[in-house]
C-alpha positions as CSV (number, residue, x, y, z in Angstrom):
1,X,28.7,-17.5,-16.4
2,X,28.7,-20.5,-14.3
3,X,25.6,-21.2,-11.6
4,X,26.4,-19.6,-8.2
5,X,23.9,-20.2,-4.8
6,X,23.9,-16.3,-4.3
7,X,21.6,-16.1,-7.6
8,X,19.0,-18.5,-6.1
9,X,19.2,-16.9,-2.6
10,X,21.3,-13.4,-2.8
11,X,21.0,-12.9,0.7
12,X,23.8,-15.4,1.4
13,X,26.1,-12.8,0.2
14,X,25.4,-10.3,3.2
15,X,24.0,-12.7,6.0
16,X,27.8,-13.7,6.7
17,X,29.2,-10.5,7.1
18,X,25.6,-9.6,9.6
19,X,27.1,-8.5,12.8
20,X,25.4,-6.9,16.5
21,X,25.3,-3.3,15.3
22,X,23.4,-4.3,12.1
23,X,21.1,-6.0,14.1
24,X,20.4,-2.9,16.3
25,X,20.2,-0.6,13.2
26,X,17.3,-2.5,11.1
27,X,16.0,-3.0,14.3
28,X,15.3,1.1,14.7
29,X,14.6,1.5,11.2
30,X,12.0,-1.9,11.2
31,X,10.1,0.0,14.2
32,X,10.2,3.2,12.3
33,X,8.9,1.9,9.2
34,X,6.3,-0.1,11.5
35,X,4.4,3.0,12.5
36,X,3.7,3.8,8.7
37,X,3.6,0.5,7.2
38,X,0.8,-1.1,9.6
39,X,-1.9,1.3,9.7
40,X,-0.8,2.5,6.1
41,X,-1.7,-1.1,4.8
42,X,-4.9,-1.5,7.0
43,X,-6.0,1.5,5.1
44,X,-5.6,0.3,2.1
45,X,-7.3,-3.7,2.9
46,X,-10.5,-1.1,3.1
47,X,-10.1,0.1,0.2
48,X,-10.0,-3.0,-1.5
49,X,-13.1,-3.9,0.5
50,X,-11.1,-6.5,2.2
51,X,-10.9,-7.1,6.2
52,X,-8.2,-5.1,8.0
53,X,-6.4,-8.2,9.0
54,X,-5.2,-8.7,5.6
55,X,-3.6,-5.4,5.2
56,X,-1.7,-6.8,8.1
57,X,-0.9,-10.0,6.5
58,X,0.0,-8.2,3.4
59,X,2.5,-5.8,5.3
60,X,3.9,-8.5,7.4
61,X,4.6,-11.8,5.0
62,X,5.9,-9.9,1.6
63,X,8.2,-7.7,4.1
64,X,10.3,-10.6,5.1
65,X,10.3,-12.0,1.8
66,X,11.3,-8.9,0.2
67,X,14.2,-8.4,3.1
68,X,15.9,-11.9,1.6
69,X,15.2,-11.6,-1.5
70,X,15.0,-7.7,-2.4
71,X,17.1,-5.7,-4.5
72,X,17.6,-2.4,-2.5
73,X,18.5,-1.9,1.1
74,X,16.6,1.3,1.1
75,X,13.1,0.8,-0.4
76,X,9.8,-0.2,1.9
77,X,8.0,-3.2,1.0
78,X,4.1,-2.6,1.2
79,X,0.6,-3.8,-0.2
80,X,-0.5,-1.6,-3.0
81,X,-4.4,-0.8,-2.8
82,X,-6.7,-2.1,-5.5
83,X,-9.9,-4.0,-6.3
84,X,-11.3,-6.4,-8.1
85,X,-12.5,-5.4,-11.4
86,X,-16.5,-5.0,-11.5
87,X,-17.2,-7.7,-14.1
88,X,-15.9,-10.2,-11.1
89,X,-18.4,-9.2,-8.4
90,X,-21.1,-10.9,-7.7
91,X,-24.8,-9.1,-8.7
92,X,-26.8,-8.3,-5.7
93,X,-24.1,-7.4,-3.5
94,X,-23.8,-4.1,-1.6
95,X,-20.9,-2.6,0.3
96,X,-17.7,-3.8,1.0
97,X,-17.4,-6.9,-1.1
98,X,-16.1,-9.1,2.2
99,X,-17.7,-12.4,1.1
100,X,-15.5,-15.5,0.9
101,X,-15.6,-15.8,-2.4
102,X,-14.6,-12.0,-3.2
103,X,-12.0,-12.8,-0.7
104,X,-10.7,-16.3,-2.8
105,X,-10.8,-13.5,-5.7
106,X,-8.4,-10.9,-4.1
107,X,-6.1,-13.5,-3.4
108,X,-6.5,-15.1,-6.9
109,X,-5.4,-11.7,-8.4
110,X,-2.6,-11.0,-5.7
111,X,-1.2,-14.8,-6.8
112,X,-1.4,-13.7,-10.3
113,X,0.3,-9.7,-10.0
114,X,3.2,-11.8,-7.9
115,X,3.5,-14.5,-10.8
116,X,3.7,-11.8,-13.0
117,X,6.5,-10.3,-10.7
118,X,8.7,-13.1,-10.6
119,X,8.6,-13.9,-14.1
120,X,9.1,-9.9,-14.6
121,X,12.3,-10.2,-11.6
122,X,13.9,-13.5,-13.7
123,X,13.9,-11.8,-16.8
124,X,15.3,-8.5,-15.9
125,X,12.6,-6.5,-16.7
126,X,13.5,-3.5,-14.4
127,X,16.1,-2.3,-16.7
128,X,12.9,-1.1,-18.4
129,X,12.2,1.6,-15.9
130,X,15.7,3.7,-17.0
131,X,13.9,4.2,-20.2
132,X,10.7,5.4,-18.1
133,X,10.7,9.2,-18.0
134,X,10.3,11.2,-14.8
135,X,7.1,12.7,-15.5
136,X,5.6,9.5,-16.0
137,X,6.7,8.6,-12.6
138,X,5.5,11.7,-11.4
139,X,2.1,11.5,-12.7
140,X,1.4,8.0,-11.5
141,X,2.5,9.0,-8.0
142,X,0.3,11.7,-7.9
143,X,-2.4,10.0,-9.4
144,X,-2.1,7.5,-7.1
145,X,-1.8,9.6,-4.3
146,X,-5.0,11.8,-5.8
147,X,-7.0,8.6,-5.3
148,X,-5.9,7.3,-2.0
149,X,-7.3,10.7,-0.6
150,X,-10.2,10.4,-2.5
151,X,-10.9,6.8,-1.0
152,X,-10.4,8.1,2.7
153,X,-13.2,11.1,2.0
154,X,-16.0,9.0,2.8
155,X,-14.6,8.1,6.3
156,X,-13.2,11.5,7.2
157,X,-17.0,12.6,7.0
158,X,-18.4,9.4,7.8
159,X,-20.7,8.7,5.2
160,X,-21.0,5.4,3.5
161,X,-21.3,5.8,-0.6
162,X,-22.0,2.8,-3.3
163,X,-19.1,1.2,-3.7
164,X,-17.6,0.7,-7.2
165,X,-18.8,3.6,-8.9
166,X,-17.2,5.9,-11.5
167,X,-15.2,9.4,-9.4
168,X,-17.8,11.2,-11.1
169,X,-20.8,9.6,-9.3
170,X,-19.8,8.7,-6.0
171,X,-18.4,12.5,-5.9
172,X,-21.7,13.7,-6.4
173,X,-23.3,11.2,-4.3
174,X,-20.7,12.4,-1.6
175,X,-21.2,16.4,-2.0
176,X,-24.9,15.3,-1.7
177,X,-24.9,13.9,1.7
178,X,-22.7,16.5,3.6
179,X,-24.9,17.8,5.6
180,X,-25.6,13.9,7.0
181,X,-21.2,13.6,7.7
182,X,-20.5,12.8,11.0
183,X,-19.2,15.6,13.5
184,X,-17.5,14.0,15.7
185,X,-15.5,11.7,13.5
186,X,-14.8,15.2,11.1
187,X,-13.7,17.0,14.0
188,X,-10.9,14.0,14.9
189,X,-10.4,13.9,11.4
190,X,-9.3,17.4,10.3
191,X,-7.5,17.0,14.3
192,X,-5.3,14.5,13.3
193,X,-4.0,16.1,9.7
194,X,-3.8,19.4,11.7
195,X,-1.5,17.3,14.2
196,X,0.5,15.9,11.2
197,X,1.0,19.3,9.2
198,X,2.1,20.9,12.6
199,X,4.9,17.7,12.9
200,X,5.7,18.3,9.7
201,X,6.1,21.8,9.9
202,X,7.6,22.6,13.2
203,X,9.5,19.3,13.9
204,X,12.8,18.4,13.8
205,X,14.3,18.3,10.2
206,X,14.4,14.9,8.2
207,X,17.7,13.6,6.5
208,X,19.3,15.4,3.6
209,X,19.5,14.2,0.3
C-alpha cells in the first residue's frame, strides 16, 4: 500500500470534518473526565512516591497526545501508578523517595514504558489482546484495583508505614498502629466514600450499554 499522511498523523482524517457542536461535546465530556482524571492521577504520583504536580503533568501532556494520535474516541488517557523497583533506590533513604535523582529515575522508566509503546503501536501488537482471554483481563483489573485501595489505607487512617515493603509487612505494620490513625482525617475519610456510595446508589442512572 502506498505511503498516505493520515498514517503519520491520523488525526488529519477527522480534524477537517471538526465542526461547532463537536467542539461543545468534547468540551462537556473533557470537563467530565477532568473531575476524575486530575485528582485520580495526583493519587497515584503518591503512590509512586512522586510530587503531586507530576500526576498533573502526567494527566495533562499524554491526554493531548493521545487525543491526536489515539486509536479510540471513547477510552480515557491517564498515568498508571508504579514505582521504581527496589534494587534502584538509593540505601539510606526513608519515605517517599522524592529526591532528584529518584525523580530523573521515574522519568527514565516512564521514557522507556513509552519507547516500548511506540515500538509496540508501529508493529501492531494490539491485535495480541483478542487472543487475551477475559479472565485475564478481569483478574489484572481487580488486582490492580485490590492494590490501589491498599495504597490509600495508610492515608485514610493517617499513619505513615515504611515504604517499599512486601503486602505482608506493611499490613502488619499497619494493623499494628491503629490505635495511633488519625480521627479526624478517618472520620472525612469513611465521609467521603459514604458520600460516593450514596451518589452511586440514589443518583440518577448512568448510560446503558
Amino acid at each position: 500500500m502506498p505511503f498516505q499522511l493520515t498514517d503519520l498523523f491520523p488525526f488529519l482524517s477527522w480534524v477537517r470534518r471538526y465542526r461547532r457542536p463537536h467542539f461543545r461535546a468534547d468540551l462537556f465530556a473533557g470537563l467530565t473526565v477532568a473531575v476524575v482524571a486530575l485528582p485520580q492521577s495526583m493519587a497515584y504520583a503518591l503512590i509512586a512516591g512522586l510530587p503531586v504536580q507530576y500526576g498533573l503533568y502526567a494527566s495533562i501532556v499524554p491526554t493531548l497526545i493521545a487525543c491526536l494520535w489515539g486509536s479510540s474516541a471513547h477510552l480515557i488517557n491517564r498515568p498508571h501508578h508504579g514505582r521504581i523497583p527496589g534494587g534502584l533506590q538509593f540505601p539510606g533513604q526513608s519515605g517517599p523517595q522524592r529526591t532528584p535523582a529518584y525523580i530523573e529515575l521515574a522519568f527514565g522508566l516512564a521514557g522507556f514504558a513509552g519507547l516500548i509503546q511506540i515500538v509496540m503501536g508501529a508493529a501492531r501488537l494490539g491485535n495480541l489482546l483478542d487472543f487475551v482471554s477475559r479472565s485475564v483481563l478481569l483478574g489484572f483489573t481487580a488486582g490492580a484495583a485490590v492494590l490501589i485501595a491498599f495504597k490509600q489505607l495508610p492515608g485514610l487512617f493517617g499513619l505513615t508505614v515504611p515504604q517499599g515493603g512486601h503486602f505482608i509487612v506493611t499490613l502488619g505494620h499497619l494493623l499494628g498502629h491503629l490505635h495511633q490513625s488519625h480521627l479526624i482525617t478517618l472520620a472525612l475519610g469513611v465521609l467521603t466514600m459514604a458520600v460516593i456510595l450514596a451518589v452511586k446508589k440514589f443518583g440518577p442512572p448512568g448510560p446503558g450499554p
